[in-house]
N, C-alpha and C positions, 0 to 999 in steps of 0.2 A: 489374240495371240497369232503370231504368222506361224503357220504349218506348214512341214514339208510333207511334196508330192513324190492264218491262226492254224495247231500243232499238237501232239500230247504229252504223254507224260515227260519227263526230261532227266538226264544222268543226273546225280548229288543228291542231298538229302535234306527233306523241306525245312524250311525255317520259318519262323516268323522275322517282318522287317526285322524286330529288336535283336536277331539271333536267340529267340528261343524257342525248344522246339512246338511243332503246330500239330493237334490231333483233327483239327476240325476244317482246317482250311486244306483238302489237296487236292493234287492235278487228278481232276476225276477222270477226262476223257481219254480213250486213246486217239480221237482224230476231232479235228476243231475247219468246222466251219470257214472257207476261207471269204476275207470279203476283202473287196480293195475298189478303192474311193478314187481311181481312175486318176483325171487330170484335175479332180478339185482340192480345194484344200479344207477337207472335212473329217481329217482323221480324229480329233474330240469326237466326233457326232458318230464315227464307228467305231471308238472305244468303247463308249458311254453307250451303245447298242448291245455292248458283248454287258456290260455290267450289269443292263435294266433285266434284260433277259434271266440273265445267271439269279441274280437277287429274289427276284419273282417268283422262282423255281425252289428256292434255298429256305428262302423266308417264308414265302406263302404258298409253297405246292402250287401256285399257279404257271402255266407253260404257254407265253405269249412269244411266236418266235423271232428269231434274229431279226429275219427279215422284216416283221411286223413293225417290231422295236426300229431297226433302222429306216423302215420309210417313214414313222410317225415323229421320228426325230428329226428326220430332213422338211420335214411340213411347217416345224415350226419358226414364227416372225424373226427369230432371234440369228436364225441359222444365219452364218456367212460363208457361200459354198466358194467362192474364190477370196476371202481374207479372211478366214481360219476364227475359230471363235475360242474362247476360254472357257477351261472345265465349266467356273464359278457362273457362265451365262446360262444355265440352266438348272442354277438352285430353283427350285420349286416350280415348275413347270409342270405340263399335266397331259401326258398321250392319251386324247379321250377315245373313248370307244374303241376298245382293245381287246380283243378274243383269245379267251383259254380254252385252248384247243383240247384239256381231256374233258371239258364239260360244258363248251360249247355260250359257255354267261360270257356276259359283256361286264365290261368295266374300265373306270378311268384309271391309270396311272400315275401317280405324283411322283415326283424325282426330288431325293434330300441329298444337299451336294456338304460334302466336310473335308476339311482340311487332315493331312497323314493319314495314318493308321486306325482304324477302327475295327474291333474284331464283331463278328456277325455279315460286317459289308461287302461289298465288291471294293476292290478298288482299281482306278485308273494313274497311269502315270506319268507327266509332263517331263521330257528331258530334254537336253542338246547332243544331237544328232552329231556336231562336230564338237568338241568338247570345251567350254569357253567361248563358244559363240552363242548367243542367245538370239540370233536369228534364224537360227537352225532348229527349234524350237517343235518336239513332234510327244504325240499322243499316243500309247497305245494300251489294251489293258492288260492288266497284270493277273493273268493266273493260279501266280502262285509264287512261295519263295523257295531258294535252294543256296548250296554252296559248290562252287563251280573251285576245284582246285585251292579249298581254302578262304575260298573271298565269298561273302554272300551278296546274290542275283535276284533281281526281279526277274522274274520268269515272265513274259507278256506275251499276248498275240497282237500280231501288226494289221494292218490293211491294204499291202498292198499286193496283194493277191501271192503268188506264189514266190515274191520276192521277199525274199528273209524273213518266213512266216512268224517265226516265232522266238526274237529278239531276247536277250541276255543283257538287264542294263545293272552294273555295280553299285548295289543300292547305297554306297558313299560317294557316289560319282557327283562330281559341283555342277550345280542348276537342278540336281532332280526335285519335283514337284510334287507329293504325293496324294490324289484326292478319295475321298469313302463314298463310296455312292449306296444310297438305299431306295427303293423301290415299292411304294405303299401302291397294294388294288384297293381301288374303290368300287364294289359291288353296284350295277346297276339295276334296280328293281323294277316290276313289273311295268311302273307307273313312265317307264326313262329316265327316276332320278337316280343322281351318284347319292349312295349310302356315306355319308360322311361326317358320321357321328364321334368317329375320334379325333377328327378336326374342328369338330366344334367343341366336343368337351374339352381341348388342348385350349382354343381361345378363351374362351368360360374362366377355366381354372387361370391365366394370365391374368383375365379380368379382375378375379376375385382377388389375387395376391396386390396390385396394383391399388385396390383401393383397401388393404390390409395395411399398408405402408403409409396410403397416403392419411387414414384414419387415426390408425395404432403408433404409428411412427418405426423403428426399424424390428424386425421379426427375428428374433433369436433361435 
């Protein structure tokens, strides 16, 4: 995806994307970390820093920070620092050896990339910057929701540092993108290995259904 080269609370009143209202999802901070991704085109990889963070913290009381998240995210093979990469090029991916700073363990990070809305997750959001041009194409992540005057907003933080921190995109606006992002820690144990026991009983249980089908024929 070519890319072009963060804030608190905000006026209106939250929403969910669908327009209904949200108890669990709000604009918690009053001041947001600003980062800005200079002359590259890596605004995915500093949305997707604000979401791993947030997730980790939401989901698992773990607090790996911004910064951690986004150098570990610039490390990886995939990254394209001058031709901009797509949310989807970092399903499943894995920021190893990553530190929770209230308790000091190590652990890996898994990244699960989905398509809209999912409630529990972060999410990030793909738009056009000029509206119907789809080479204008930018990332940023999304906050939170609100109504702005009647219309409901993706609330997002941007990346480029103090220039339009914290962007208002009309969540009916044409080309918007909307992805879920979730955040699995994998505990490292004494021994240096990742605890990754509900990755393996995920495949197991795949396993088993697979040959439940191919045996039994179709499962009611």
């Amino acid at each position: 995806m070519g890319e072009t080269s963060q804030g608190g609370d905000s006026e209106g009143q939250q929403e969910e994307p669908d327009g209904s209202q949200s108890t669990h999802r709000k604009l918690r901070r009053s001041t947001v970390q600003l980062l800005d991704q200079g002359l590259s085109e890596t605004c995915t990889v500093h949305a997707l820093s604000h979401a791993v963070s947030e997730h980790l913290a939401s989901a698992s009381n773990i607090q790996v920070s911004l910064e951690e998240c986004l150098g570990a995210l610039k490390q990886l093979e995939v990254v394209e620092v001058m031709g901009g990469n797509h949310v989807m090029d970092f399903q499943g991916v894995k920021l190893r050896n990553r530190t929770d700073q209230c308790t000091g363990a190590y652990g890996t990070v898994q990244i699960k990339v989905g398509t809209g809305f999912k409630k529990g997750c972060q999410h990030v959001l793909v738009y056009d910057l000029v509206e119907g041009n789809p080479s204008t194409k930018h990332c940023a992540f999304v906050k939170g929701w609100l109504w702005i005057n009647g219309t409901p907003m993706h609330s997002c933080i941007n990346s480029w540092g103090p220039k339009d921190p914290e962007p208002k995109v009309n969540i009916k606006k044409p080309g918007n993108m909307l992805y879920s992002i979730e955040a699995t820690w994998l505990p490292i144990d004494e021994k240096g290995e990742v605890d990754n026991r509900s990755e393996v009983l995920q495949k197991v249980s795949v396993q088993i259904l697979i040959l439940t089908v191919t045996f039994f024929g179709k499962v009611v």
